[in-house]
C-alpha positions as CSV (number, residue, x, y, z in Angstrom):
1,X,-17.8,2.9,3.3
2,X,-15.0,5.3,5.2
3,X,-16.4,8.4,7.3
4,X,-14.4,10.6,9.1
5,X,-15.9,12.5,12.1
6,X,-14.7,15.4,13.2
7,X,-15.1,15.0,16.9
8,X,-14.5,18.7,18.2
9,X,-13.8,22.0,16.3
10,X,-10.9,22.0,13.8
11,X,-9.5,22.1,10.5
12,X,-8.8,20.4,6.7
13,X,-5.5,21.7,5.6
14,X,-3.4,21.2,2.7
15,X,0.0,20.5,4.8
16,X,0.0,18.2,8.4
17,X,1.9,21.7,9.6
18,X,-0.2,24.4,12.2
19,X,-3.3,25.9,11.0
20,X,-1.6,29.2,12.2
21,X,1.2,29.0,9.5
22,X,-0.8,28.2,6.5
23,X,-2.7,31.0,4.3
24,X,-6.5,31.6,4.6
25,X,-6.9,29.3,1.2
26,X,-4.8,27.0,2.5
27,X,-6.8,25.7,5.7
28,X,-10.8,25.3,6.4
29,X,-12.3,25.6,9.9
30,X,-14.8,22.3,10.5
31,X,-17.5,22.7,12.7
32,X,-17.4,19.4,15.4
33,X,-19.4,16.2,15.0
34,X,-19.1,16.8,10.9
35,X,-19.2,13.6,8.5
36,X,-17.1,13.3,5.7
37,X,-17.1,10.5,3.0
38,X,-13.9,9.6,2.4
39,X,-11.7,6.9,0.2
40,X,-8.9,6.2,1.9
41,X,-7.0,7.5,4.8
42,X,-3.2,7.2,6.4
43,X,-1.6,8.9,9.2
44,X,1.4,11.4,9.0
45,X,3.0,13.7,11.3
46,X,-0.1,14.1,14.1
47,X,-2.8,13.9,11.2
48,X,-4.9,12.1,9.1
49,X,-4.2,12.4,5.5
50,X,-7.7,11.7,4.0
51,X,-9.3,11.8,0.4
52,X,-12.6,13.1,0.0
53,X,-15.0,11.6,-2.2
54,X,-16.9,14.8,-2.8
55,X,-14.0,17.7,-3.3
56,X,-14.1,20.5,-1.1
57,X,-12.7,23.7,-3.2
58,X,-11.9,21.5,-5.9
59,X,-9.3,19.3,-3.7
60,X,-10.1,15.5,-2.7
61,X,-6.8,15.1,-0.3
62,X,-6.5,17.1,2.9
63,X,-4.9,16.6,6.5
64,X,-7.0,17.0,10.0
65,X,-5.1,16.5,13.1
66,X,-5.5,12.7,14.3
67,X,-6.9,14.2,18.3
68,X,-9.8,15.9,16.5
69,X,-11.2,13.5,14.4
70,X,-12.0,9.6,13.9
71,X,-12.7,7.2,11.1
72,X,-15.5,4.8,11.0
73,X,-16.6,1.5,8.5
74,X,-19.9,2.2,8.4
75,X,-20.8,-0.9,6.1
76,X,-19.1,-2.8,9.4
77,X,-20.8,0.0,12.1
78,X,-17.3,0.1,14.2
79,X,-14.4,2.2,14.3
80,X,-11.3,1.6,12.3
81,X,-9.0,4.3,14.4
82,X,-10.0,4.6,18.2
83,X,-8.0,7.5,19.9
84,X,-8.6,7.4,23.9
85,X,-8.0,11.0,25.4
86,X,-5.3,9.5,27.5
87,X,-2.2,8.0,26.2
88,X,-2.6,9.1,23.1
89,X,0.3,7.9,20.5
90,X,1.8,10.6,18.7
91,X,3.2,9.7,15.5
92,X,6.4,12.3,14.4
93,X,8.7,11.9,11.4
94,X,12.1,12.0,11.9
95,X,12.4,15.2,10.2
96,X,10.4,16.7,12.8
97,X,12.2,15.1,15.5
98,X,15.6,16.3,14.6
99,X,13.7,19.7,14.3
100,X,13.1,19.6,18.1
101,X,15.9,18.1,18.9
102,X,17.8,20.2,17.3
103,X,16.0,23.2,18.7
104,X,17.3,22.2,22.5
105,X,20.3,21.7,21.6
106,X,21.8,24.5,22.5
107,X,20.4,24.0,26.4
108,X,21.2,20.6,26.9
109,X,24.9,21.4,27.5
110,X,26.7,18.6,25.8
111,X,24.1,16.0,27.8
112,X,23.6,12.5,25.6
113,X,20.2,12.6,23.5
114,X,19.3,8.9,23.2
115,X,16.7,8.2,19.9
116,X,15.3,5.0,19.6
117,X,13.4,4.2,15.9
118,X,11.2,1.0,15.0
119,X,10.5,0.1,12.1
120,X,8.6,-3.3,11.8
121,X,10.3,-5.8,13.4
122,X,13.4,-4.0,13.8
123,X,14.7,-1.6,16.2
124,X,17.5,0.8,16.1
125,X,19.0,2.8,19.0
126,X,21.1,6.1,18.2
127,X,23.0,8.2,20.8
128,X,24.3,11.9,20.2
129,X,25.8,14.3,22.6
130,X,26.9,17.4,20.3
131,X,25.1,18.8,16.8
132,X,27.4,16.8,14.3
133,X,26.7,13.6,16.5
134,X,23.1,14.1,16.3
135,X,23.1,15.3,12.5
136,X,24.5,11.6,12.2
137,X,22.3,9.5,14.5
138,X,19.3,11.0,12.4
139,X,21.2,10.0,9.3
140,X,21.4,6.6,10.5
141,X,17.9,6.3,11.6
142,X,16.9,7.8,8.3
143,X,18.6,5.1,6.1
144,X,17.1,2.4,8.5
145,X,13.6,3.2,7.9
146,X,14.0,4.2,4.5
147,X,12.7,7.5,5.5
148,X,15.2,10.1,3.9
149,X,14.5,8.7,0.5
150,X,11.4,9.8,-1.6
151,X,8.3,8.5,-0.7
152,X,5.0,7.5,-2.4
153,X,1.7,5.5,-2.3
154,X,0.9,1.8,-3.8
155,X,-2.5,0.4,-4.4
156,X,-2.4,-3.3,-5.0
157,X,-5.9,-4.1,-7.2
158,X,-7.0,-8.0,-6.9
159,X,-10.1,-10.1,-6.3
160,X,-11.0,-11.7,-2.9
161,X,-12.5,-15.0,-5.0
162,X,-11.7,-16.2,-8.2
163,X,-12.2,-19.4,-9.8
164,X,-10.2,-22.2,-11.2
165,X,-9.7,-21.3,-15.4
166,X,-11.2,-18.2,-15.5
167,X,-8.6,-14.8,-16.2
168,X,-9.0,-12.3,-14.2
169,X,-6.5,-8.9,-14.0
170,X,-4.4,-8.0,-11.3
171,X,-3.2,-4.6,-11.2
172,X,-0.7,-2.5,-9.0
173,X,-0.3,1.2,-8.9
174,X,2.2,3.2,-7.7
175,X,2.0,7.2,-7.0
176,X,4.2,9.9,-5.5
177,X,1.5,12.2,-5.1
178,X,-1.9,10.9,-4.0
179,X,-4.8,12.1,-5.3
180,X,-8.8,11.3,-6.5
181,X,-7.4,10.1,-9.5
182,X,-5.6,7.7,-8.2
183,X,-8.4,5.2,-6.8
184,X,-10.8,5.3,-10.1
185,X,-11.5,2.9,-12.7
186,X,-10.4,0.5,-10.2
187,X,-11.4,-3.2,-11.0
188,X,-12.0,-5.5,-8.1
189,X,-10.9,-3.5,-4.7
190,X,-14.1,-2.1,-2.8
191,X,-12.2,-1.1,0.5
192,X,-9.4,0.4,-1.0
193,X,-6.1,0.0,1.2
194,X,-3.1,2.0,0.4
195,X,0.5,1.5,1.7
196,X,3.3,3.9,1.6
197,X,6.4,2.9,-0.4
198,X,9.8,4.3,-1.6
199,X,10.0,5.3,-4.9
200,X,12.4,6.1,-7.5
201,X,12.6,7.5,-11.2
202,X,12.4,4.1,-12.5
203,X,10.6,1.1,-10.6
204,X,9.8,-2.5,-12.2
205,X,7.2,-5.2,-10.8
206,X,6.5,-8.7,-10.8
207,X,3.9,-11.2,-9.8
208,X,3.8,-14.6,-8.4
209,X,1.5,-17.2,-7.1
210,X,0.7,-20.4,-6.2
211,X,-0.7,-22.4,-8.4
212,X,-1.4,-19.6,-11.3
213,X,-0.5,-18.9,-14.6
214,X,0.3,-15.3,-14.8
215,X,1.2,-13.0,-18.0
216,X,2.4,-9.7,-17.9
217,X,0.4,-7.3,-19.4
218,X,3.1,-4.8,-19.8
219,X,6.8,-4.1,-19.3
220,X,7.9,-4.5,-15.9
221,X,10.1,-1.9,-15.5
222,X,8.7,1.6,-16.2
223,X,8.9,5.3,-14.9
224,X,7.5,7.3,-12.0
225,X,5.9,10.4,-12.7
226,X,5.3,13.4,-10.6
227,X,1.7,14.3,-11.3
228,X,0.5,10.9,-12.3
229,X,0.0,7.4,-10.9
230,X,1.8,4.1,-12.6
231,X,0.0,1.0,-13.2
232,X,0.9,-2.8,-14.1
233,X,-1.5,-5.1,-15.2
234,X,-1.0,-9.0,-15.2
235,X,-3.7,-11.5,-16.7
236,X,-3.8,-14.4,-13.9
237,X,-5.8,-17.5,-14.3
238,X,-6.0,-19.8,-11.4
239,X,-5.4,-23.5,-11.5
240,X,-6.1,-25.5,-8.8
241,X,-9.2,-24.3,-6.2
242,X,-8.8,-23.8,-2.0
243,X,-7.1,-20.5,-0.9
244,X,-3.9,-19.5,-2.7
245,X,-1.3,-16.4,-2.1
246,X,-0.5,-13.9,-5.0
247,X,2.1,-11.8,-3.9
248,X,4.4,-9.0,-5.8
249,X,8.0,-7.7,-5.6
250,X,8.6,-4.2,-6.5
251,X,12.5,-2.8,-7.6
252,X,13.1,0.3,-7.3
253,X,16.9,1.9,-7.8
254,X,19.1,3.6,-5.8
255,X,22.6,4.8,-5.7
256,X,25.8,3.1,-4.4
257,X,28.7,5.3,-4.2
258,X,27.3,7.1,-7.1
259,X,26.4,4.1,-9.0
260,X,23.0,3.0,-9.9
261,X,21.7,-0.1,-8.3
262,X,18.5,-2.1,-7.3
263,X,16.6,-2.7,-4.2
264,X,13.8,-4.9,-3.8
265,X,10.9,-3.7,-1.6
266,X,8.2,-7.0,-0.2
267,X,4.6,-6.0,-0.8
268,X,2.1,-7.7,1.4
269,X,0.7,-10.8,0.1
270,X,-3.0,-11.2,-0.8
271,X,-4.9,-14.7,0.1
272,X,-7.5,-15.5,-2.3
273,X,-10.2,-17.9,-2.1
274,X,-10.3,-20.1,-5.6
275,X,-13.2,-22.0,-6.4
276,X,-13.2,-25.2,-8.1
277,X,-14.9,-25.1,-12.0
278,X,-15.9,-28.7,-12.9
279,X,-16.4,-27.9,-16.2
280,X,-12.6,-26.5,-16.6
281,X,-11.3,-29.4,-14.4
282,X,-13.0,-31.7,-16.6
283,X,-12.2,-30.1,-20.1
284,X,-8.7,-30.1,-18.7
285,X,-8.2,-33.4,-17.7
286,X,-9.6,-34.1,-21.4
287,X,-6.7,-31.9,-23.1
288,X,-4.1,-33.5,-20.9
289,X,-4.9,-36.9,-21.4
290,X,-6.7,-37.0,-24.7
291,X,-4.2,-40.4,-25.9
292,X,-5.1,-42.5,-22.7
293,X,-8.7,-42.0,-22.9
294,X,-8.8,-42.5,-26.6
295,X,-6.3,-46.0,-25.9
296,X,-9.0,-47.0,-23.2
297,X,-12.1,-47.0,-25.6
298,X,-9.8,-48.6,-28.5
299,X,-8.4,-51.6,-26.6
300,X,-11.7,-53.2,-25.3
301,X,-13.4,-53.1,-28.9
302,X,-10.3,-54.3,-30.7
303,X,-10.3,-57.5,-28.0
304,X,-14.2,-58.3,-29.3
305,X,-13.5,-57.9,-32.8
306,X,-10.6,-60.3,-32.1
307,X,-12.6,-63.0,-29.7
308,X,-15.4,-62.7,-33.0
């Protein structure tokens, strides 16, 4: 179970912006050392982004600054985000770095802004010594993290264990907006993770694995709604026991010199443990070789009638 702590006075907020700017409906002052029960969390611009289990005036997803606050496993009994007062990493978008940026522009007297973005295992660096120059190093940076283009939320739904002949579903759901909705009914995930994702209009999915037999539950291309999450649903029966991977690959489309085209995004892979089913290994091994085993009991009693 997730519990945030609020670990000095602050607020839950609607938008990871100032308390100051935001209307008295739109912010709520938390008293320190408060606990909330909460279902999933991420981190964007200096904040958490948290949802609730238990709605607070009838919303489940609000932001607290990251400084003030600190989420705990409990069923684990140790902290998943540890902040230490000093060196504290401050997390910006780009957005808001151009904002600044662009703010001192007109004091830095044609001096070279260097910006240097990581994304991954990658790492780009931009330089830009007038407006237009900088304008296009955040551009750049933009397109290399995939930040400028819309963003959303992906919840991939499968079991830990399975075992070898028995179906079990795998499901993946995609959201632009996240929100309570969005983690219920779920099937197997007790800890749910969430990752963000681009997104587009239309998106398609597709599973594989190693050593399964999977069938699509559904079409694999299908659209992305505003106000509601997307799911796909695959029926996947393992084969052979030890651990095996299941892993996704999510299109989504994008435009190319005003064409439409397709991307596709990885999704992490999920290791599952598959037990062995001796009853299905056996029945199996029956099916398959049903002629042998039948020529094997045939032979021996034809040779005594024969020696008779």
């Amino acid at each position: 179970m997730l519990t945030l702590t609020t670990t000095c006075e602050t607020y839950f907020k609607v938008l990871p912006t100032q308390a100051v700017l935001l209307a008295d409906n739109e912010n709520l002052f938390i008293q320190a050392d408060r606990d909330f029960t909460i279902q999933a969390y991420a981190e964007e611009r200096e904040h958490f982004r948290i949802v609730l289990t238990k709605p607070i005036r009838d919303q489940t997803v609000w932001f607290v600054l990251i400084k003030d606050s600190k989420v705990t496993d409990l069923s684990k009994a140790e902290s998943v985000k540890a902040f230490p007062s000093k060196n504290l990493l401050w997390i910006f978008s780009l957005e808001s770095v151009g904002e600044y940026f662009r703010s001192l522009n007109d004091h830095l007297l044609g001096k070279s802004i260097e910006l240097e973005v990581e994304s991954k295992s990658r790492k780009i660096t931009v330089n830009a010594s007038s407006r237009q120059e900088l304008d296009a190093a955040i551009k750049a940076a933009q397109d290399f993290t995939g930040e400028g283009a819309p963003q959303g939320e992906i919840l991939f739904d499968t079991p830990d264990q399975m075992k070898v002949g028995i179906p079990e579903i795998v499901s993946i759901r995609i959201t632009k907006k996240l929100t309570y909705d969005f983690f219920e009914d779920l099937i197997h995930t007790q800890e749910v993770e969430v990752e963000n994702i681009r997104v587009s209009q239309f998106m398609a999915a597709n599973l594989r694995g190693d050593d399964f037999k999977i069938e699509a539950l559904g079409n694999e291309e299908q659209i992305i709604e505003d106000n509601d999450f997307t799911q796909w649903d695959w029926k996947v029966v393992p084969l052979k026991g030890g651990n095996r991977k299941l892993w996704a690959s999510i299109t989504i489309q994008v435009k190319v010199e005003n064409k439409q085209a397709h991307k596709t995004l990885p999704v992490e892979v999920k290791e599952i443990s598959v037990k062995i089913n001796p009853v299905y290994s056996t029945s199996n091994f029956v099916v398959q070789h049903w002629q042998w085993l039948i020529a094997s009991a045939i032979i021996p009693i034809v040779g005594l009638l024969l020696k008779k």
